[in-house]
C-alpha positions as CSV (number, residue, x, y, z in Angstrom):
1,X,139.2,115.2,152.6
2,X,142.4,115.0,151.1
3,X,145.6,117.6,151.8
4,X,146.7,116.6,148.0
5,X,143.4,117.8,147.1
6,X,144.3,121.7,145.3
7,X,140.9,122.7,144.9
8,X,139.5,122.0,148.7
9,X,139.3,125.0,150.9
10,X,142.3,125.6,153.3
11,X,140.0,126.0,156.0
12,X,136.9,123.4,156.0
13,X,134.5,123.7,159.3
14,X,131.3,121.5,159.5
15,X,128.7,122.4,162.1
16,X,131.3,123.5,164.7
17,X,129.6,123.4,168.3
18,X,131.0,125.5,171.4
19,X,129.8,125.9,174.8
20,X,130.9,127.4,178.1
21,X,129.5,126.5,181.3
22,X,126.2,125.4,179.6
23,X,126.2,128.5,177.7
24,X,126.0,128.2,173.5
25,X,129.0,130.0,171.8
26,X,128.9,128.5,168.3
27,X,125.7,126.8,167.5
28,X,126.5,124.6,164.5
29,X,129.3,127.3,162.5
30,X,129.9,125.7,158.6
31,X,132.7,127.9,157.0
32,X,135.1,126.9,153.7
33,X,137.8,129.2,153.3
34,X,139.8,129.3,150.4
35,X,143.6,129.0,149.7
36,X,144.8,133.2,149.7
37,X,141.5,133.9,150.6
38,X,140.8,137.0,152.7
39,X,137.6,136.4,155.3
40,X,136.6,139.1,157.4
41,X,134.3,138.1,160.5
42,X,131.9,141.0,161.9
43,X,129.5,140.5,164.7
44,X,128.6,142.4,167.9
45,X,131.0,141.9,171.1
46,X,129.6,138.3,172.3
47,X,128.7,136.4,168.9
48,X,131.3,133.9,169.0
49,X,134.1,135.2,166.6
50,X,137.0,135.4,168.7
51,X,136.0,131.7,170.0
52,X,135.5,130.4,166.5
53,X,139.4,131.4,165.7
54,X,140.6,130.1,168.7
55,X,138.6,126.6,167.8
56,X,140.7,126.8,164.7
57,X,143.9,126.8,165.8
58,X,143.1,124.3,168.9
59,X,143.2,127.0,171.6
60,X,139.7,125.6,173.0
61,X,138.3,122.5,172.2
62,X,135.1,121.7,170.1
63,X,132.6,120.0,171.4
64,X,130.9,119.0,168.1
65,X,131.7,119.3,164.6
66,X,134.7,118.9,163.2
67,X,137.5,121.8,161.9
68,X,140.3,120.9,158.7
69,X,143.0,122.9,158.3
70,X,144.8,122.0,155.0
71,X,143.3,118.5,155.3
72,X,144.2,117.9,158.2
73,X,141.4,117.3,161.0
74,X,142.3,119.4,163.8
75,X,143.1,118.6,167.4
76,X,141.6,114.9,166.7
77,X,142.2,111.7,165.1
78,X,139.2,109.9,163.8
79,X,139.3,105.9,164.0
80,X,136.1,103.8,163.2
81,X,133.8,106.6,163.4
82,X,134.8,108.1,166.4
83,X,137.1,110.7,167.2
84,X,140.2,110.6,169.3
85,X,141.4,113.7,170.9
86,X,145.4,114.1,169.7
87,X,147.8,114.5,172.9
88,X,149.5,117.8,173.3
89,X,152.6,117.3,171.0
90,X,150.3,116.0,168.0
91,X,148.4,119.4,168.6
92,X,151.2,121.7,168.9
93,X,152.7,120.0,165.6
94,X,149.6,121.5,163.9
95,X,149.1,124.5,165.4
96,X,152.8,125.1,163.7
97,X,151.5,125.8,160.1
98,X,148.8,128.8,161.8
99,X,149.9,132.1,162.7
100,X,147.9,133.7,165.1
101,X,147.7,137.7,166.7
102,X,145.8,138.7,169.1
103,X,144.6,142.0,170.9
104,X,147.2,142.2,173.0
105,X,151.1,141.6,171.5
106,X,152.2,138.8,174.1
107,X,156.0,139.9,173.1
108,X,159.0,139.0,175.8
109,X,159.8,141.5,177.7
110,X,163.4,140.4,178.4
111,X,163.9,139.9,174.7
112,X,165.1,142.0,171.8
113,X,162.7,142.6,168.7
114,X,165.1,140.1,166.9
115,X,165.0,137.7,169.7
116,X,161.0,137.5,169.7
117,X,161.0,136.8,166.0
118,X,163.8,134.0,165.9
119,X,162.8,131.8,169.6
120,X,159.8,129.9,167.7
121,X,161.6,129.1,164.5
122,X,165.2,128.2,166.4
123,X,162.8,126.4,169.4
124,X,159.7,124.5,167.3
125,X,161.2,124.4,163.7
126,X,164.7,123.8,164.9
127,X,166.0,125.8,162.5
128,X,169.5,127.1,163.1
129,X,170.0,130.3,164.5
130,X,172.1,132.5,161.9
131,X,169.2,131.5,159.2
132,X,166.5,131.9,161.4
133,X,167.9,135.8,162.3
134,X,168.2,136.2,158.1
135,X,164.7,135.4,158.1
136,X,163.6,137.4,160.8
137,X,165.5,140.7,159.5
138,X,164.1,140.1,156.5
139,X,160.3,139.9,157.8
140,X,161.6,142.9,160.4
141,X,161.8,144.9,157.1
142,X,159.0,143.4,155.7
143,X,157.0,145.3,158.3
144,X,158.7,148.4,158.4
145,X,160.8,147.6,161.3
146,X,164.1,146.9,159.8
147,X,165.9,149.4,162.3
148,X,164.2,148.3,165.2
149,X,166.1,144.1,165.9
150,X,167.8,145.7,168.7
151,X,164.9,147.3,170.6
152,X,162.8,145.9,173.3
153,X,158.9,145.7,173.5
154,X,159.1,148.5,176.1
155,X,161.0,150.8,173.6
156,X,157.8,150.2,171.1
157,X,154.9,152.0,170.5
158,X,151.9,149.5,170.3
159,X,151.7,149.3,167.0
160,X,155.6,148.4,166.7
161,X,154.7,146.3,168.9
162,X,151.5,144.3,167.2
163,X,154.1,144.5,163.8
164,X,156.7,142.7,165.6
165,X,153.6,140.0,166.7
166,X,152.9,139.8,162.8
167,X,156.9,138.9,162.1
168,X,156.6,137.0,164.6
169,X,153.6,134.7,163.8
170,X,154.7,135.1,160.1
171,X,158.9,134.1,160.7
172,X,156.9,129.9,161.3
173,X,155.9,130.3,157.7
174,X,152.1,129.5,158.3
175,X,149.7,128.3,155.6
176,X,146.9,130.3,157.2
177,X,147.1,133.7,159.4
178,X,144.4,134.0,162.2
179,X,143.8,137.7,163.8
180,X,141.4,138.3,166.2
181,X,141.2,142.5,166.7
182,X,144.5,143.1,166.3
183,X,144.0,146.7,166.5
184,X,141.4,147.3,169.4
185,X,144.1,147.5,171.9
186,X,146.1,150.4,170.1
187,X,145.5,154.5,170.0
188,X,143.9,155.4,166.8
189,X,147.0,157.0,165.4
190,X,148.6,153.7,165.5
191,X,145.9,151.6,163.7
192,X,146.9,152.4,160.3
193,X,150.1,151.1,160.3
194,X,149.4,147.4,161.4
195,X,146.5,147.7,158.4
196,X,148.8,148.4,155.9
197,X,151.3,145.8,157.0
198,X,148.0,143.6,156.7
199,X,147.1,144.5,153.7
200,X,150.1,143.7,152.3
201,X,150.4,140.0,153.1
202,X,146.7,140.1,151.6
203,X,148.1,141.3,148.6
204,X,150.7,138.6,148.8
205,X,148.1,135.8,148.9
206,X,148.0,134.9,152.3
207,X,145.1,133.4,153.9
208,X,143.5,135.4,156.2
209,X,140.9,135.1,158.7
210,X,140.2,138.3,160.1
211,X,138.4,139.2,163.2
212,X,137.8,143.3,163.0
213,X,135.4,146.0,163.6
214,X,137.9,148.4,160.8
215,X,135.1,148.9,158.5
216,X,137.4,150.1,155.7
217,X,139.9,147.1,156.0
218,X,136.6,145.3,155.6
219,X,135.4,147.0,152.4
220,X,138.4,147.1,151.0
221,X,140.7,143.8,151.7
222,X,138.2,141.2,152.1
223,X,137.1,138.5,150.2
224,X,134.3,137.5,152.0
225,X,132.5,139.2,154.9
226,X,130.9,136.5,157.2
227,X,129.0,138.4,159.8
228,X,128.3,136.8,162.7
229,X,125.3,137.0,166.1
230,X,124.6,134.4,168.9
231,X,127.0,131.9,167.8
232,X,125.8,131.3,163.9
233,X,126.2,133.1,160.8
234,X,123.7,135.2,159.3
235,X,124.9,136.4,156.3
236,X,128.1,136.2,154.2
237,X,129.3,137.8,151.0
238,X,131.6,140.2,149.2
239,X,132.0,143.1,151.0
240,X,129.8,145.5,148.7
241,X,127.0,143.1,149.4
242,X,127.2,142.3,153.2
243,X,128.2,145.9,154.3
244,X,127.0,147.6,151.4
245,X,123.4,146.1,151.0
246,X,122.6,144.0,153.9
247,X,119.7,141.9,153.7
248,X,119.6,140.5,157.4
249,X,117.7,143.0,160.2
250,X,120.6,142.2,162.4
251,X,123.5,142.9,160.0
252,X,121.7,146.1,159.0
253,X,121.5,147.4,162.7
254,X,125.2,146.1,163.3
255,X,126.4,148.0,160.1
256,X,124.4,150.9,161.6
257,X,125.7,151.5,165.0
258,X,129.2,150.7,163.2
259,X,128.8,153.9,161.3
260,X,127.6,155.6,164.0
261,X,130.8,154.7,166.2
262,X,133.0,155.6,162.5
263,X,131.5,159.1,162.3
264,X,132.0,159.7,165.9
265,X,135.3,158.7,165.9
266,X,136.6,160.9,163.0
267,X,134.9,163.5,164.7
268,X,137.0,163.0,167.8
269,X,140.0,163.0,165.9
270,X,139.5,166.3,164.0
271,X,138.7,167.6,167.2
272,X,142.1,166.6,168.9
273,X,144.0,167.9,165.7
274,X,142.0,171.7,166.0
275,X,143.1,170.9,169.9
276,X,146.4,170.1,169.0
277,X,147.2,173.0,166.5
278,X,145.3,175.8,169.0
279,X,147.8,174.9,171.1
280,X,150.3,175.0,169.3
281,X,149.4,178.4,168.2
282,X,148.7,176.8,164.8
283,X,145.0,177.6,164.3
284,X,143.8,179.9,161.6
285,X,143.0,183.1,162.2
């Protein structure tokens, strides 16, 4: 595969193999994903999404298969038919062009919002400071957190928080964007605002891999659903066919408890706004 190549996928994984102590994660994953493609993957807690991601971007090693990320052939070099794992620096090199959030924010304590957003850039890239800050203020804004450079994590709420990971990941200007649940770790209030910022890159062409039970990001910013169960993929397609008409038993029982878990949910939260306002003396008479 060629990385001259403009019509090849950005992301091209052949029969991806995973295991953990003798235990089958990915049993043989083949995914294409396309340059400003948006892919959701859905699958029960266990099915081998979050491992799949972290396989992309070299965070655990494959054990068969191979992963390209823009042409190149991740975390190995292959020489006369055999493949040759890359030492750390070659790795880190690639891992440079992915931008990657996870559930929980991993932002410095000791640092400043600014200072998060700029140490990768200034460190990796080696780009100078004062240019790297423009760039970070301007991604600070970008996510709706122009007034916040001076602040520290502990000053955030967590969905600050998971936006500053987002400027963050996005201030090493990555060719692909990886996120695996970025919003399972926040209060349900909070959720909406790290979609949005989400579906805005989306709508500014990045690619995105996308690892989520937010059925309505799903529906509505996706691509491609892939959904996922025991380490291979069962079905895949735009969203009104995967979610909307599901042909596979197991994607239909997903989907279902998935709707279950939706309705109870915005049933909780009506019932801690009708809290709220009784309390408040708000309620109707």
């Amino acid at each position: 595969m060629s990385a001259t190549t403009t019509d090849a996928p950005l992301v091209h994984a052949v029969n991806v193999t995973k295991a953990f102590h003798g235990t089958e994660v990915l049993k043989g994953i083949d995914m294409d994903v396309r340059r400003g493609e948006v892919v959701v993957l859905l699958g029960p807690s266990g099915s081998g999404k979050t491992t799949f991601l972290r396989c992309i971007n070299q965070l655990e090693t494959i054990d068969g298969g191979r992963i390209w990320v823009d042409g190149d052939l991740m975390g190995y070099a292959e020489r006369g038919g055999h493949l040759h794992r890359l030492d750390d620096k070659a790795i880190a090199a690639q891992r440079r062009d992915i931008g990657m959030c996870f559930q929980r924010f991993n932002l410095f304590p000791h640092m400043t919002v600014l200072e998060n957003v700029v140490e990768a850039p200034v460190h990796v890239k080696g780009i100078k400071r004062k240019d790297a800050e423009v760039i970070a203020l301007e991604l600070l804004e970008q996510v709706g957190l122009g007034d916040k450079p001076r602040a520290y994590p502990s000053q955030l709420s967590g969905g600050q928080q998971q936006r500053v990971a987002i400027a963050r990941a996005l201030a090493m200007d990555p060719k692909l964007m990886l996120f695996d649940e970025p919003t399972s770790a926040l209060d349900p209030e909070l959720v909406g605002e790290v979609l949005k910022v989400m579906r805005d890159l989306a709508a500014r062409g990045m690619t995105m891999i996308v690892v989520t039970h937010e059925m309505g990001f799903a529906r509505e910013v996706a691509d491609r659903v892939v959904f996922m169960d025991a380490g291979v993929v069962v079905e895949e397609g735009p969203p009104r066919e995967v979610i909307g008409n599901p042909q596979h038993q197991r994607t239909k029982a997903f989907l279902s408890r998935m709707r279950q878990e939706e309705q109870a949910h915005a049933e909780a939260v009506v019932a801690t706004v009708t809290g709220n306002a009784e309390a408040l003396g708000d309620a109707p008479e």
